[in-house]
C-alpha angles and dihedrals in degrees: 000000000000126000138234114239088237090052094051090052096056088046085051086050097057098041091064098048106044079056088055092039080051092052099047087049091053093045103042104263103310137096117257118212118199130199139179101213116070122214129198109236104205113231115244119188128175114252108261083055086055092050098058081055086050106019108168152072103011114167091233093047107083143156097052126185133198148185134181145112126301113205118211133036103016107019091220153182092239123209129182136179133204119195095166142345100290119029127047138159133224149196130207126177128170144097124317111232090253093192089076094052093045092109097054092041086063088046089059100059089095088052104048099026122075110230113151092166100047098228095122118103127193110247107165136322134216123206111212105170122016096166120170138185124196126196111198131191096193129188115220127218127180118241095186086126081060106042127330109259098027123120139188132227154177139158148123142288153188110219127184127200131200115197123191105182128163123206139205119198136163120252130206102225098167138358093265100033142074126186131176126234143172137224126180116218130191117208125189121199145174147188156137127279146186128229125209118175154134122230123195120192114168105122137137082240129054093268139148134191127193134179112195142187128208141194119189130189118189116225105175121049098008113019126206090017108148135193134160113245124183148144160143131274147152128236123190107216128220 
């Protein structure tokens, strides 16, 4: 049987719709197109979504806060504020690492503990509570030379120090006897110190990480006594 030319049209037609009906079932309803060449599409977000990629420090961001651990001496909540680019405070309160301080807290024994007579001798002490607070004014520099994200500080500090230590000695109670005893002794210091650390914060989260170094110089029970303080920590920033 032979068609009309109008007849062959209208099969065409219908052929070609029922394809593209045949498509939009398959795909949902809708029309899928299909290329062979693939393009990049560049991903465009508005500017508080590009903040949370690169999330500190922006210029027009401040004041930042921020709150996290410190790891080291002391082993601390950490706080830090930052009102501009440059300058910030922080806080910083926890427990010493009272191993490392174990020699001069045996050094300490004449000083706390009551002995006229001198027949007391040191045995052993405990420590049961070495808690220590820091409060920092830091100046800010931007290492971006360096890496993208580091920065540079220094600054000073006022730090105090509580310290709860039991010790156990040996007393002379009469010429032919020894007997050991305990007293628990609560000390309470003070004194300045000086900062010195490097903070990085490009990360895809609001993070921050800081390495610090300390000096500290008691001025109160035992002036001009030094040591070297120091940690790592994480701060999450808001």
């Amino acid at each position: 049987m032979r068609f009309t030319k109008p007849l062959s049209f209208v099969l065409l037609f219908l052929l070609l719709a029922g394809g593209v009906y045949a498509q939009r079932v398959h795909h949902g309803g809708k029309v899928v197109h299909t290329r062979t060449q693939h393009k990049h599409n560049v991903i465009k977000m508005p500017r508080s979504k590009a903040k949370t990629i690169c999330p500190i420090f922006e210029d027009t961001g401040y004041p930042y806060q921020a709150i996290g651990i410190k790891l080291g001496d002391p082993f601390a909540v950490s706080y830090k504020y930052y009102p501009n680019k440059h300058v910030a405070f922080a806080a910083d309160f926890g427990k010493s690492a009272s191993g490392l301080y174990s020699r001069y807290y045996s050094s300490l024994f004449d000083e706390v503990v009551s002995d006229p007579d001198d027949t007391l001798d040191y045995y052993s002490h405990k420590v049961k509570a070495d808690w220590v607070g820091e409060l920092k004014l830091l100046y800010h520099v931007d290492g971006e030379k360096i890496s993208p994200g580091l920065q540079l500080y220094a600054g000073l500090g006022w730090e105090l120090r509580s310290l709860k230590i039991q010790y156990d000695f040996i007393a002379q109670t009469t010429p032919d006897e020894t007997k050991f005893f305990d007293t628990t002794v609560n000390r309470f210091t003070q004194g300045i110190e000086g900062v010195v650390g490097i903070e990085y914060s490009y990360f895809k989260i609001p993070i921050s990480a800081f390495m610090e170094l300390e000096y500290y110089v008691d001025l109160m029970k035992d002036p001009g006594w030094r040591k070297v303080q120091g940690g790592v920590g994480l701060r999450y920033v808001f």
